[in-house]
mmCIF file as Biopython writes it, N, C-alpha, C and O atoms, coordinates in Angstrom:
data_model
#
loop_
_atom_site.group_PDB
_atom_site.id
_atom_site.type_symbol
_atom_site.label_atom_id
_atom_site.label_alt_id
_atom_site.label_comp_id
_atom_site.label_asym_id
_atom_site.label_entity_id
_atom_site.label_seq_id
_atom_site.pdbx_PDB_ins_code
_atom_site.Cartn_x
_atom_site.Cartn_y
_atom_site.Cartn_z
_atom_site.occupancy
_atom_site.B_iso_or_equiv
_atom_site.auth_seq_id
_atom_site.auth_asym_id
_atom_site.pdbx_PDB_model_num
ATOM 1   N N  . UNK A ? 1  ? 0.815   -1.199 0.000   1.0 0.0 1  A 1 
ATOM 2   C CA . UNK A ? 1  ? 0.000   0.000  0.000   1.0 0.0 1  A 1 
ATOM 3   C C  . UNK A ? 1  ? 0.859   1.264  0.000   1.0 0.0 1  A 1 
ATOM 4   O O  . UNK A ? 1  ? 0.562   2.306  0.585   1.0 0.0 1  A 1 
ATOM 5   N N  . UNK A ? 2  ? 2.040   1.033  -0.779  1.0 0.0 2  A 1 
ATOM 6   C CA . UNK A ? 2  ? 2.712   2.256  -0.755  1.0 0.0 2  A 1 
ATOM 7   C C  . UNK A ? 2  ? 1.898   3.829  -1.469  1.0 0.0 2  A 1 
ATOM 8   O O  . UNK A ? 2  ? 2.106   4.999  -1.146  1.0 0.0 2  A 1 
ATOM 9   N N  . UNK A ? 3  ? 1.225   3.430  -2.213  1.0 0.0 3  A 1 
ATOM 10  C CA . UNK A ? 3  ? 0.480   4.508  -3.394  1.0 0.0 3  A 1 
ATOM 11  C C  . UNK A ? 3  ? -0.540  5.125  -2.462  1.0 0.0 3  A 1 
ATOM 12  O O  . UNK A ? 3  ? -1.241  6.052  -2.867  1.0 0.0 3  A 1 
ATOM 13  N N  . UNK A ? 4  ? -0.672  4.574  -1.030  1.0 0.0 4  A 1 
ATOM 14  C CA . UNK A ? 4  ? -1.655  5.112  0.432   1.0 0.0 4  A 1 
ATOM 15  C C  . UNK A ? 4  ? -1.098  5.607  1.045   1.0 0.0 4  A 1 
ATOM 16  O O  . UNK A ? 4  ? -1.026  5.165  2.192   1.0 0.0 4  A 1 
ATOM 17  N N  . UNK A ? 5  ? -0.253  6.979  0.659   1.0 0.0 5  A 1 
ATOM 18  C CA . UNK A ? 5  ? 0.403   7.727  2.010   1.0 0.0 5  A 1 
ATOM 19  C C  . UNK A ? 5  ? -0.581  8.340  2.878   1.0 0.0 5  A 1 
ATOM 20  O O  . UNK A ? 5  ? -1.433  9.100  2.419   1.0 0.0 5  A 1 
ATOM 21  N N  . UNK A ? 6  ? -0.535  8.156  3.662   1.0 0.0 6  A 1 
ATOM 22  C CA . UNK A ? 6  ? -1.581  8.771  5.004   1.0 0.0 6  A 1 
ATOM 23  C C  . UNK A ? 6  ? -0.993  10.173 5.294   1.0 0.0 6  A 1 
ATOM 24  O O  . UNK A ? 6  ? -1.736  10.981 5.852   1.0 0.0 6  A 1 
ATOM 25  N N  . UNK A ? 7  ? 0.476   10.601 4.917   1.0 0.0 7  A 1 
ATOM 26  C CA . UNK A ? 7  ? 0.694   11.862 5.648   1.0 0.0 7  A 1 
ATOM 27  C C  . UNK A ? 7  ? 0.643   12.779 3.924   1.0 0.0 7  A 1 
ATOM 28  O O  . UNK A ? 7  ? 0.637   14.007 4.002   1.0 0.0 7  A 1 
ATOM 29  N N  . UNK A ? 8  ? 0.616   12.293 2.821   1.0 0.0 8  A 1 
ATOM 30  C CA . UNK A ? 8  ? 0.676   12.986 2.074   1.0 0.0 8  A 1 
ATOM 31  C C  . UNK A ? 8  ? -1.365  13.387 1.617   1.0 0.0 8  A 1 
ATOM 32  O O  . UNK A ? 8  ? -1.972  14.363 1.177   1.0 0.0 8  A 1 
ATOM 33  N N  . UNK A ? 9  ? -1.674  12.215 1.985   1.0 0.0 9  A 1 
ATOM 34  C CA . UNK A ? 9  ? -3.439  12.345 2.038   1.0 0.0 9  A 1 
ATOM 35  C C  . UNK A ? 9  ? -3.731  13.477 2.956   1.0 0.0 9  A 1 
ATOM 36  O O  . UNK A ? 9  ? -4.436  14.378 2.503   1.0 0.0 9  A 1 
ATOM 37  N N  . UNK A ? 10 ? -3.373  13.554 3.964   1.0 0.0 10 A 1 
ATOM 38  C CA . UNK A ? 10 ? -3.299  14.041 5.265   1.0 0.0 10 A 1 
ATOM 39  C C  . UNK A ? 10 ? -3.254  15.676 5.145   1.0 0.0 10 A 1 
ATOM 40  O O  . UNK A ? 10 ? -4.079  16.497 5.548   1.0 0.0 10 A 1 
ATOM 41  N N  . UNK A ? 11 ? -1.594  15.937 4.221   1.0 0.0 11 A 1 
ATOM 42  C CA . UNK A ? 11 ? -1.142  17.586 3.730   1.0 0.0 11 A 1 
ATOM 43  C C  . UNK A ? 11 ? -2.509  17.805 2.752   1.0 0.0 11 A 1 
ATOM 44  O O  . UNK A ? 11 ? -3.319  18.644 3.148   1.0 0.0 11 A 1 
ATOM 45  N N  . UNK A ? 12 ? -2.796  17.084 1.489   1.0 0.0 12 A 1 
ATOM 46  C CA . UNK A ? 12 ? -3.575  17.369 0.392   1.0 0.0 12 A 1 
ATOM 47  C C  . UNK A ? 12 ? -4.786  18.087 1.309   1.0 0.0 12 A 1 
ATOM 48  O O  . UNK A ? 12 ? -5.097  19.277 1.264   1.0 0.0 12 A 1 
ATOM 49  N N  . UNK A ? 13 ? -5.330  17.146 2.074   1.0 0.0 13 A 1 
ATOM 50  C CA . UNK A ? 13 ? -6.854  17.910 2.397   1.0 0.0 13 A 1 
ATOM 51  C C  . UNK A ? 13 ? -6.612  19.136 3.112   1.0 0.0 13 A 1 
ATOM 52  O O  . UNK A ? 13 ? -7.221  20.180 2.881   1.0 0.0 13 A 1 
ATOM 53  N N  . UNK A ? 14 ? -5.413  18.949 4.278   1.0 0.0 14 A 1 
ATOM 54  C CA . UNK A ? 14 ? -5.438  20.501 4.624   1.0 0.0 14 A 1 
ATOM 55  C C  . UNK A ? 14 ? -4.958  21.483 3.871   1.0 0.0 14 A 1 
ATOM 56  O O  . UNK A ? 14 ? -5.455  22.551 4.228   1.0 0.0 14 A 1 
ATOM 57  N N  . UNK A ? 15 ? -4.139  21.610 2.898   1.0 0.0 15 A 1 
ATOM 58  C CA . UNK A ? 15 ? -4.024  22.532 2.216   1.0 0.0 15 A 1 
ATOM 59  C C  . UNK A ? 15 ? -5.290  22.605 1.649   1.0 0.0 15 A 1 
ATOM 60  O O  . UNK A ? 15 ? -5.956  23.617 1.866   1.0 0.0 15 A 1 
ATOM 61  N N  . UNK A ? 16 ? -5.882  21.430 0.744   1.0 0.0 16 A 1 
ATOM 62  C CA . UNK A ? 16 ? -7.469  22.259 -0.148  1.0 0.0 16 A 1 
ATOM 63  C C  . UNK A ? 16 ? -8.294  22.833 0.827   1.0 0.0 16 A 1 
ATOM 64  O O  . UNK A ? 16 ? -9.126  23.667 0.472   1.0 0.0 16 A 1 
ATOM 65  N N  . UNK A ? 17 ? -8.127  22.330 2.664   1.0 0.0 17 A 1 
ATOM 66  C CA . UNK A ? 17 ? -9.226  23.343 3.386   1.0 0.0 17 A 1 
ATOM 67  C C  . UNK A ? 17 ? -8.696  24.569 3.400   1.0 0.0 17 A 1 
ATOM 68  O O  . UNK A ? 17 ? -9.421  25.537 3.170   1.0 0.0 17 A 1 
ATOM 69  N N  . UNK A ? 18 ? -7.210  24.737 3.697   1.0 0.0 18 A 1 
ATOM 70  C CA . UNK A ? 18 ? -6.372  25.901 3.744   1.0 0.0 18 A 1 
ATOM 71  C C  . UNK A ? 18 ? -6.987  26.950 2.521   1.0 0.0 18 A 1 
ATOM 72  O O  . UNK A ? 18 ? -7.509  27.966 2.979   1.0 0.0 18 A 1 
ATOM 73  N N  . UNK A ? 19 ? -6.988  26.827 1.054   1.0 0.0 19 A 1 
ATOM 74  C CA . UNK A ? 19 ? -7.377  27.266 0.334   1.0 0.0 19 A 1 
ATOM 75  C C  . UNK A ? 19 ? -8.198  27.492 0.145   1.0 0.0 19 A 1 
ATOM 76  O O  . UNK A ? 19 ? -8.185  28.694 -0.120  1.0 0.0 19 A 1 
ATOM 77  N N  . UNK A ? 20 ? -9.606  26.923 0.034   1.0 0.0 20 A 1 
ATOM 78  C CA . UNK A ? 20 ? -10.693 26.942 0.229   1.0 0.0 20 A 1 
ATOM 79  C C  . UNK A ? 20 ? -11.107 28.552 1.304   1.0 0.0 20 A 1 
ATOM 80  O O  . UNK A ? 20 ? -11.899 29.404 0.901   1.0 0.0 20 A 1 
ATOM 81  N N  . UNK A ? 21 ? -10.434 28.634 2.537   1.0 0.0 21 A 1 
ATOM 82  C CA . UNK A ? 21 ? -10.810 29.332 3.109   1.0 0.0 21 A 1 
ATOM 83  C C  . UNK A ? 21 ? -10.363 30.842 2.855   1.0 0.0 21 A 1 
ATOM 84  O O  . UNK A ? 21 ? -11.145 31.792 2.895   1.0 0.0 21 A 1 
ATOM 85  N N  . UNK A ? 22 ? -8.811  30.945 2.551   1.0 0.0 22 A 1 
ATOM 86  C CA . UNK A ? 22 ? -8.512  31.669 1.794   1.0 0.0 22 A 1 
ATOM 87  C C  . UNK A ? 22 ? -9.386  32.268 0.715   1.0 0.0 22 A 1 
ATOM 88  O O  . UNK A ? 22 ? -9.751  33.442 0.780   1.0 0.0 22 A 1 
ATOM 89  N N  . UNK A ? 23 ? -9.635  31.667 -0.024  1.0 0.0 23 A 1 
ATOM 90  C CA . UNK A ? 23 ? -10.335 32.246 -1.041  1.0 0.0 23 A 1 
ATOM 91  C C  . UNK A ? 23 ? -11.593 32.504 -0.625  1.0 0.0 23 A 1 
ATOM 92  O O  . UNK A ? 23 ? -12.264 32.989 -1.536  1.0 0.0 23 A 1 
ATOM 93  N N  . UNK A ? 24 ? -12.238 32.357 0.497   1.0 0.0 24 A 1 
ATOM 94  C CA . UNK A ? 24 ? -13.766 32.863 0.985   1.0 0.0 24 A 1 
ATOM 95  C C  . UNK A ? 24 ? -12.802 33.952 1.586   1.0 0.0 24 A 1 
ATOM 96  O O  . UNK A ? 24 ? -12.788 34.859 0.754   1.0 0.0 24 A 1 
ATOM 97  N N  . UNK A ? 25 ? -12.259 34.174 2.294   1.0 0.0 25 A 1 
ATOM 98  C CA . UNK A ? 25 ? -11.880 35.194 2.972   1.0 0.0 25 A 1 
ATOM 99  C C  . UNK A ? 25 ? -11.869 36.537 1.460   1.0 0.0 25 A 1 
ATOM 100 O O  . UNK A ? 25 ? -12.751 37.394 1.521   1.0 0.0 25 A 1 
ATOM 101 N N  . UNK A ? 26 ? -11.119 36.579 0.548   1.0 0.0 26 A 1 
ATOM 102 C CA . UNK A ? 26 ? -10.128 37.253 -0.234  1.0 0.0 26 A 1 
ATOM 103 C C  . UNK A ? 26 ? -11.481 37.759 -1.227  1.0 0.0 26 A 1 
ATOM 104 O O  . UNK A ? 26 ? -11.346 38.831 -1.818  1.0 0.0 26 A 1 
ATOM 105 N N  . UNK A ? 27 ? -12.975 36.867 -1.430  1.0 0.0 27 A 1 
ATOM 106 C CA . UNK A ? 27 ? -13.940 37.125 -1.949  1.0 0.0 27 A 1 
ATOM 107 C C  . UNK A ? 27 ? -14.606 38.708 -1.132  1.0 0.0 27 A 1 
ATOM 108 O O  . UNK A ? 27 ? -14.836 39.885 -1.412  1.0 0.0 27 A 1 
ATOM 109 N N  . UNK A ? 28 ? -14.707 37.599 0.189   1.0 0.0 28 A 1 
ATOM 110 C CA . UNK A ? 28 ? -15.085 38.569 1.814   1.0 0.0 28 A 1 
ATOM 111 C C  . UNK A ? 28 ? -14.715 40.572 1.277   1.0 0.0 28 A 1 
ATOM 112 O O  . UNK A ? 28 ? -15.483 41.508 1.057   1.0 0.0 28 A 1 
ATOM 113 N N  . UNK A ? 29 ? -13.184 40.450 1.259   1.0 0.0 29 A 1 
ATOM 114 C CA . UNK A ? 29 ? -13.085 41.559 1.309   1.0 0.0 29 A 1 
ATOM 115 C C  . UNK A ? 29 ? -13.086 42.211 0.039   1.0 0.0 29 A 1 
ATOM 116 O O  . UNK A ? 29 ? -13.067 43.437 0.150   1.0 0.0 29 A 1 
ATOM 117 N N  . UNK A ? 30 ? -13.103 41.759 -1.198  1.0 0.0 30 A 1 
ATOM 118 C CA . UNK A ? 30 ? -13.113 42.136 -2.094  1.0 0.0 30 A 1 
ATOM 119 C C  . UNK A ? 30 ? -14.880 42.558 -1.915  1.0 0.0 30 A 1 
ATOM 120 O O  . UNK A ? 30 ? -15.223 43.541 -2.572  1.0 0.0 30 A 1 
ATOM 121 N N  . UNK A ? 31 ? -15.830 41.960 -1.186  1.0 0.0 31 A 1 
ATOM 122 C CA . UNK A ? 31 ? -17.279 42.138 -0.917  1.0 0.0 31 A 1 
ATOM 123 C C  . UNK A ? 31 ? -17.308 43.519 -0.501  1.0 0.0 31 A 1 
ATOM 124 O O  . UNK A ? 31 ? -18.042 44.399 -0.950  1.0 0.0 31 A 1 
ATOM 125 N N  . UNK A ? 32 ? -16.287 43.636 0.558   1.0 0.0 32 A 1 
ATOM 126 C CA . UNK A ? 32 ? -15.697 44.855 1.400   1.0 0.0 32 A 1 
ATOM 127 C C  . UNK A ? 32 ? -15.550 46.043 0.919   1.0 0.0 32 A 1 
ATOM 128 O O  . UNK A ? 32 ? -16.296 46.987 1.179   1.0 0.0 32 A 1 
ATOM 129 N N  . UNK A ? 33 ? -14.571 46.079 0.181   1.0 0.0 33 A 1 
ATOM 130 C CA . UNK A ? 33 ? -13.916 46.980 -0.975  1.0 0.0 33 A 1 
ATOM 131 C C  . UNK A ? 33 ? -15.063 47.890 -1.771  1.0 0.0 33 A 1 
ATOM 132 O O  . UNK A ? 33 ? -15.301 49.096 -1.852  1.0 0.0 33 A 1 
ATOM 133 N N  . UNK A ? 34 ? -15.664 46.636 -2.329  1.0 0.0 34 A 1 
ATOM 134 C CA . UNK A ? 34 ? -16.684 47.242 -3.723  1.0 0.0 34 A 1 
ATOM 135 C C  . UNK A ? 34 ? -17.862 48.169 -3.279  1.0 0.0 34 A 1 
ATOM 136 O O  . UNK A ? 34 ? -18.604 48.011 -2.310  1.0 0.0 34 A 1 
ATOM 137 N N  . UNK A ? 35 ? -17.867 49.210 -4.243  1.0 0.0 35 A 1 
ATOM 138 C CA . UNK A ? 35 ? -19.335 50.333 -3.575  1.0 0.0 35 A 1 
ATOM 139 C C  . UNK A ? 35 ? -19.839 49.950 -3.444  1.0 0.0 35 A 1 
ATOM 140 O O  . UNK A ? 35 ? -20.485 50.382 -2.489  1.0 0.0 35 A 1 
ATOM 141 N N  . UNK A ? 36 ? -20.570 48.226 -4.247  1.0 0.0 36 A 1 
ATOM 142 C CA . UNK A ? 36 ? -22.118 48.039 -4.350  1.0 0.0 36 A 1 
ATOM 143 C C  . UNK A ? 36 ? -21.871 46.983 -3.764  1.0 0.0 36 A 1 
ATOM 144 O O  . UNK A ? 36 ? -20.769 46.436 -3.736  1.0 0.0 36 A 1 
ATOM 145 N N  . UNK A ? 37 ? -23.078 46.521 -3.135  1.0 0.0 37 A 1 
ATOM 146 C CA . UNK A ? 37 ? -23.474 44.704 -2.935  1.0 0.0 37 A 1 
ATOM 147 C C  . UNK A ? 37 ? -23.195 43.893 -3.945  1.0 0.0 37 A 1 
ATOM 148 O O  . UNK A ? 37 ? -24.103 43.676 -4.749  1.0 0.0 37 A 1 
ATOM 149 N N  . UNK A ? 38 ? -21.837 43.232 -4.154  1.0 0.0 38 A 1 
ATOM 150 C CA . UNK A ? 38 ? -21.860 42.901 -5.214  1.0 0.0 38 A 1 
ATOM 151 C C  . UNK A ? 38 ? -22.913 40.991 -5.474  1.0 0.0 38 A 1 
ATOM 152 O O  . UNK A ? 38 ? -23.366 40.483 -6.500  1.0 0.0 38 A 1 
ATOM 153 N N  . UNK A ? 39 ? -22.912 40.603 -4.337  1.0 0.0 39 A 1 
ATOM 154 C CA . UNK A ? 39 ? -23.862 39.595 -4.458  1.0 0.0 39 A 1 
ATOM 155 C C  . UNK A ? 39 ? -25.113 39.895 -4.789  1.0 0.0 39 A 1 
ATOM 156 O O  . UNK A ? 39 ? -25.827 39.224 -5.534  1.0 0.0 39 A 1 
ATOM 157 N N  . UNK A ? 40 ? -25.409 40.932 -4.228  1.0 0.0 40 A 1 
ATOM 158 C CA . UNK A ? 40 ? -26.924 41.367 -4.012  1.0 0.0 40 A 1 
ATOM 159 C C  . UNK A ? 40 ? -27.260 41.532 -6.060  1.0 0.0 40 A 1 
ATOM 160 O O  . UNK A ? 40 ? -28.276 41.152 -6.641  1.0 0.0 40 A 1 
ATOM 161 N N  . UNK A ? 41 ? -26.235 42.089 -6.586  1.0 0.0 41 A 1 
ATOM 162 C CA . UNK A ? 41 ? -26.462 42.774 -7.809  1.0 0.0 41 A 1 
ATOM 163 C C  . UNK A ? 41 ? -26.415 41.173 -8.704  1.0 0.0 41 A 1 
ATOM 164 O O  . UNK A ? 41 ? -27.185 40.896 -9.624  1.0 0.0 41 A 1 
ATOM 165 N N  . UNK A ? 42 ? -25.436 40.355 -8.225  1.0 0.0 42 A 1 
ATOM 166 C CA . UNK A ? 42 ? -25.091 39.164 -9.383  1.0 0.0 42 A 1 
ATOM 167 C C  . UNK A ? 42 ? -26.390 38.301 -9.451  1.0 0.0 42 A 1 
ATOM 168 O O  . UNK A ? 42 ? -26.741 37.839 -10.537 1.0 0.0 42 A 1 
ATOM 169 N N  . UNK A ? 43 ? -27.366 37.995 -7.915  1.0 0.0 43 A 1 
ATOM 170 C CA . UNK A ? 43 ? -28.267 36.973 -7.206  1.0 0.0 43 A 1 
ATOM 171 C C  . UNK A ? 43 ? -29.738 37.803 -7.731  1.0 0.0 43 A 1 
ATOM 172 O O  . UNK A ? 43 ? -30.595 37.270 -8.435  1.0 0.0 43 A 1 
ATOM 173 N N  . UNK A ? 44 ? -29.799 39.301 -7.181  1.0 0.0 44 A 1 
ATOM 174 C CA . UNK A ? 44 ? -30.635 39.842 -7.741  1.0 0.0 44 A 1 
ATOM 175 C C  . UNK A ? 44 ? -31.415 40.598 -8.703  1.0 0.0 44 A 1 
ATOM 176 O O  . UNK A ? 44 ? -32.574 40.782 -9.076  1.0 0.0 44 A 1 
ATOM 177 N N  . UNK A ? 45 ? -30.009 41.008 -8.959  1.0 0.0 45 A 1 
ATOM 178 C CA . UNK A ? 45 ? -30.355 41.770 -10.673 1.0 0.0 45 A 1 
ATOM 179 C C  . UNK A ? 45 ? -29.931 40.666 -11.562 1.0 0.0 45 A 1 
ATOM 180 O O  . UNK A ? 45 ? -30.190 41.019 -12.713 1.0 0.0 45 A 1 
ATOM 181 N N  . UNK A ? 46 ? -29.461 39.635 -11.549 1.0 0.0 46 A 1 
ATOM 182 C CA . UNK A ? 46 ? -29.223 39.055 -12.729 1.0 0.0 46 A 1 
ATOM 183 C C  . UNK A ? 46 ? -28.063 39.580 -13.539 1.0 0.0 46 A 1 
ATOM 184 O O  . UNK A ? 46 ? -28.112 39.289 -14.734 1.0 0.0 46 A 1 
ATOM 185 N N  . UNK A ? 47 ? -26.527 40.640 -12.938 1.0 0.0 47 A 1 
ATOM 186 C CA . UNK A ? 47 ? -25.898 41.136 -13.592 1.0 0.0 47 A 1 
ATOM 187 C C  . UNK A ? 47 ? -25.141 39.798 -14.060 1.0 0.0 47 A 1 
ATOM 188 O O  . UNK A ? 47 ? -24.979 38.935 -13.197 1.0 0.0 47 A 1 
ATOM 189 N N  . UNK A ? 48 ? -24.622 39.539 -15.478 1.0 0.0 48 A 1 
ATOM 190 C CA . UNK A ? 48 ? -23.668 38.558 -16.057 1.0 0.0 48 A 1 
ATOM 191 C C  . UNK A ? 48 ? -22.365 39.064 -16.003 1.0 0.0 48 A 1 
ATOM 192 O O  . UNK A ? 48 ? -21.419 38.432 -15.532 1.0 0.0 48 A 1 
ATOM 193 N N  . UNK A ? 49 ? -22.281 40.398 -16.561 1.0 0.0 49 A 1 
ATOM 194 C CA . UNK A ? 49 ? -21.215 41.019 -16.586 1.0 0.0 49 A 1 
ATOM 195 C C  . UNK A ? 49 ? -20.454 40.718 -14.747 1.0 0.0 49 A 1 
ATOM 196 O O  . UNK A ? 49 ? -19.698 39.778 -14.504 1.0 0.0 49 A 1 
ATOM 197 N N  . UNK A ? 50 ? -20.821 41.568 -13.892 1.0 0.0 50 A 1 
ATOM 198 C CA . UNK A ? 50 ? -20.318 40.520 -12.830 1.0 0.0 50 A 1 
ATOM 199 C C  . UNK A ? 50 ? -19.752 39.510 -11.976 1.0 0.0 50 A 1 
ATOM 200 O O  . UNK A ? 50 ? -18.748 39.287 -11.300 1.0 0.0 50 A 1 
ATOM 201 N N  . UNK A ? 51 ? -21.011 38.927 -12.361 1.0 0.0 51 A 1 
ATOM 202 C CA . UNK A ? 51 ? -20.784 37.283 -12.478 1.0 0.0 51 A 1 
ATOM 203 C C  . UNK A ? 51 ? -19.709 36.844 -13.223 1.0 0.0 51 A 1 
ATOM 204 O O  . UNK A ? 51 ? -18.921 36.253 -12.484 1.0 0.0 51 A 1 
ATOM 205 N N  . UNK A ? 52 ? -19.506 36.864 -13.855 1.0 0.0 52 A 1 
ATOM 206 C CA . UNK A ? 52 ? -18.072 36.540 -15.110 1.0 0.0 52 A 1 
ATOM 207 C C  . UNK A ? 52 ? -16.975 37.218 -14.574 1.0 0.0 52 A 1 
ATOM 208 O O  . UNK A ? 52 ? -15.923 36.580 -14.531 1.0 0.0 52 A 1 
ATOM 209 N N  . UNK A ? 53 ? -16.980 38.881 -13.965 1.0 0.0 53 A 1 
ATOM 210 C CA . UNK A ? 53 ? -15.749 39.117 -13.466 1.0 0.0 53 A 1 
ATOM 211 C C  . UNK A ? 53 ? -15.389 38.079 -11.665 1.0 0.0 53 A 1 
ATOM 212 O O  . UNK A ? 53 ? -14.377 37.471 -11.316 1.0 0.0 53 A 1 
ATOM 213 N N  . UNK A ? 54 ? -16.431 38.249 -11.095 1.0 0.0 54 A 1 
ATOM 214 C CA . UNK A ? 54 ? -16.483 37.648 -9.640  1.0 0.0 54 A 1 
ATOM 215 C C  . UNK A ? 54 ? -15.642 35.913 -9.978  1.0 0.0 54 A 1 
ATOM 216 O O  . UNK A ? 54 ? -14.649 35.499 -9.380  1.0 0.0 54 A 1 
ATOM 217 N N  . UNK A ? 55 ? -16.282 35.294 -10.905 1.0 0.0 55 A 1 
ATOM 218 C CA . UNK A ? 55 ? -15.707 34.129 -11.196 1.0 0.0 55 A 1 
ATOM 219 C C  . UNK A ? 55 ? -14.430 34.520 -11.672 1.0 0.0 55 A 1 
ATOM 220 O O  . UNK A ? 55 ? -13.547 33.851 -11.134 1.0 0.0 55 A 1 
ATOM 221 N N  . UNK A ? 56 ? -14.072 35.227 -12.357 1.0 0.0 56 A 1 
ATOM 222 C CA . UNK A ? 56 ? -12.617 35.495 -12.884 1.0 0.0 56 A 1 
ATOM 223 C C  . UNK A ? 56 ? -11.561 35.566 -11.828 1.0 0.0 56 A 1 
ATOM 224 O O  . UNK A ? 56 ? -10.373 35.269 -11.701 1.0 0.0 56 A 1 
ATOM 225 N N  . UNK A ? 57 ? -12.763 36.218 -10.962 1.0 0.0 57 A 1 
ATOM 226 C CA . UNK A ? 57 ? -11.338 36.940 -9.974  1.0 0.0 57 A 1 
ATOM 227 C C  . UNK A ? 57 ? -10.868 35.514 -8.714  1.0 0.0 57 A 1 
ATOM 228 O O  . UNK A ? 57 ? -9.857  35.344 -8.033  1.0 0.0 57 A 1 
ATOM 229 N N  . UNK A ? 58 ? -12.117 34.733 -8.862  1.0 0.0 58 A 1 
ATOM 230 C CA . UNK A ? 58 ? -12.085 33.460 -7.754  1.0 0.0 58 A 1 
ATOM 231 C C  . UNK A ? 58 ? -11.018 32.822 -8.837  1.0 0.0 58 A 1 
ATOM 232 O O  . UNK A ? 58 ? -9.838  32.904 -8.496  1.0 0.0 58 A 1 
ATOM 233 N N  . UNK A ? 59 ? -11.253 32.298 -9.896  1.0 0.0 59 A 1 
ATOM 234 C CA . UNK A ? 59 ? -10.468 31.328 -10.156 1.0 0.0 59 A 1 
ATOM 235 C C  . UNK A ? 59 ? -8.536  31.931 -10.534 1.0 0.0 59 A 1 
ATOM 236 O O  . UNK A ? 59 ? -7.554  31.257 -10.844 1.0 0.0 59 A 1 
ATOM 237 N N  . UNK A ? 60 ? -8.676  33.249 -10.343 1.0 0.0 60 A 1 
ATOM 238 C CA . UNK A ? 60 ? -7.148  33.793 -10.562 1.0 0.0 60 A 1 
ATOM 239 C C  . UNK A ? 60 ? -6.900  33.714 -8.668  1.0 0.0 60 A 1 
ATOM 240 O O  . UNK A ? 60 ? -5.787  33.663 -8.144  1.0 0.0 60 A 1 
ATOM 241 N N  . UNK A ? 61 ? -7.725  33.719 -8.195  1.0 0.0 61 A 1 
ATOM 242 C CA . UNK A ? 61 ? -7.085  33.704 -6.696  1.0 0.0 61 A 1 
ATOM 243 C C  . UNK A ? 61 ? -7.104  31.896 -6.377  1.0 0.0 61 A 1 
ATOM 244 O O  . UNK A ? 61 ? -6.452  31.496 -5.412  1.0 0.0 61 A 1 
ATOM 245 N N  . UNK A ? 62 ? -7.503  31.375 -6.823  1.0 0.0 62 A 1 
ATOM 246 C CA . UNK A ? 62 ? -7.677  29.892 -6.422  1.0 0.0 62 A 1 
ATOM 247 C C  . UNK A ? 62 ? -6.102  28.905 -7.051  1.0 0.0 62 A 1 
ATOM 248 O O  . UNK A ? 62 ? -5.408  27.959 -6.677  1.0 0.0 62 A 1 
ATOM 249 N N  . UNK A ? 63 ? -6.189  29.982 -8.321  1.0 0.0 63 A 1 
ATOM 250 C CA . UNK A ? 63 ? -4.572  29.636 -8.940  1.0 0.0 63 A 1 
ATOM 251 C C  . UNK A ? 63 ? -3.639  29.901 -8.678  1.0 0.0 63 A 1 
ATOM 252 O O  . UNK A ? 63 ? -2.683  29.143 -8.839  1.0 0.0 63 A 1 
ATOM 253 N N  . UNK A ? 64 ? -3.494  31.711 -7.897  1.0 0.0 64 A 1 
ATOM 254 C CA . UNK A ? 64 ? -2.741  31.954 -7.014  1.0 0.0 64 A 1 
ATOM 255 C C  . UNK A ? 64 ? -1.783  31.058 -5.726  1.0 0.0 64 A 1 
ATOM 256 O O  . UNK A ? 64 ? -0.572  30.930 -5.549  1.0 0.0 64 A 1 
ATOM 257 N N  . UNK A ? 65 ? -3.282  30.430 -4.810  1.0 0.0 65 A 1 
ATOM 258 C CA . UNK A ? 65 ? -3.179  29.506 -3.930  1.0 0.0 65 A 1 
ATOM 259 C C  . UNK A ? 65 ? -2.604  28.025 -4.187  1.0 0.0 65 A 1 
ATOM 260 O O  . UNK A ? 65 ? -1.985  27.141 -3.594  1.0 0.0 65 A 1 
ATOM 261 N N  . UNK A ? 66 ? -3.143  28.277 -5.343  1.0 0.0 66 A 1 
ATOM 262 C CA . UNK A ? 66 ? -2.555  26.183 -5.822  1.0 0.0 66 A 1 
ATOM 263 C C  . UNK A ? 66 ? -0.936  26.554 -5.634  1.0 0.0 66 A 1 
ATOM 264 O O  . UNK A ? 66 ? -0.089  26.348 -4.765  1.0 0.0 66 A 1 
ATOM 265 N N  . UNK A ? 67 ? -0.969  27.037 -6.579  1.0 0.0 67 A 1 
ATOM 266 C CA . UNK A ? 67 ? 0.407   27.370 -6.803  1.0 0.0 67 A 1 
ATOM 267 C C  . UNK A ? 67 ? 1.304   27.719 -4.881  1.0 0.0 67 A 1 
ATOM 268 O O  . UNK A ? 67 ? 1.392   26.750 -4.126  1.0 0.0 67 A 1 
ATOM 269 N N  . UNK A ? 68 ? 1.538   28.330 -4.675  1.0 0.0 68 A 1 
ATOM 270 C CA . UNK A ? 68 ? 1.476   28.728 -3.541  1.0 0.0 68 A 1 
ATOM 271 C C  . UNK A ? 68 ? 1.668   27.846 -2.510  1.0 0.0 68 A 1 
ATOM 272 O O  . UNK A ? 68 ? 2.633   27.855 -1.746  1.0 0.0 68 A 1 
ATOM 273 N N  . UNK A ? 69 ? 0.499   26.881 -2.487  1.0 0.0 69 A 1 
ATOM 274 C CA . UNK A ? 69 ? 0.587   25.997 -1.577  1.0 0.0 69 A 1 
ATOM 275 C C  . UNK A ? 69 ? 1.608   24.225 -2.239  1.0 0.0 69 A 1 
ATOM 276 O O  . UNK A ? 69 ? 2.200   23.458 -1.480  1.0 0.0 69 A 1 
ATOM 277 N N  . UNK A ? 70 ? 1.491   24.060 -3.789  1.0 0.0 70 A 1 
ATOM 278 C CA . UNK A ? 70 ? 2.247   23.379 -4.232  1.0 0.0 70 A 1 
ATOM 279 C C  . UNK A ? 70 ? 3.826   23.498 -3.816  1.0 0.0 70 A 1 
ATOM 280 O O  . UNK A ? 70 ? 4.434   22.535 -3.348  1.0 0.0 70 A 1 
ATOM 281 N N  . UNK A ? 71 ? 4.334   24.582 -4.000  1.0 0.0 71 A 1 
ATOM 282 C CA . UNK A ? 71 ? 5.323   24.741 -3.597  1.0 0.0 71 A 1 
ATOM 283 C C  . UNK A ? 71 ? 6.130   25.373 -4.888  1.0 0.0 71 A 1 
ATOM 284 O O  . UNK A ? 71 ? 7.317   25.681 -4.784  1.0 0.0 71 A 1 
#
């Protein structure tokens, strides 16, 4: 059962929780930052434009972190 490392299983999940949280945090203040509600506008107005940047900006911070935490 060598291909079963328990301490490398072990790093993987805490780093993806590590990240995971990170990136709620980094959303958080970017929530912070912005004049408007920006949920309020993506959930309730239906903005796309938005939506497409908000996802942009998660998955450039999520790549940030991979990276980062890969080493």
């Amino acid at each position: 059962m060598d291909y079963l490392n328990l301490k490398a299983l072990v790093a993987s999940v805490v780093y993806s929780l590590l990240g995971i949280i990170i990136l709620v945090i980094a959303f958080v203040v970017i929530e912070k930052i912005a004049p408007e509600n920006l949920w309020k506008k993506i959930v309730d107005e239906q903005n796309m434009a938005l939506a497409i940047m908000a996802a942009g900006f998660m998955l450039a911070v999520a790549i940030i972190i991979g990276f980062a935490s890969h080493g």
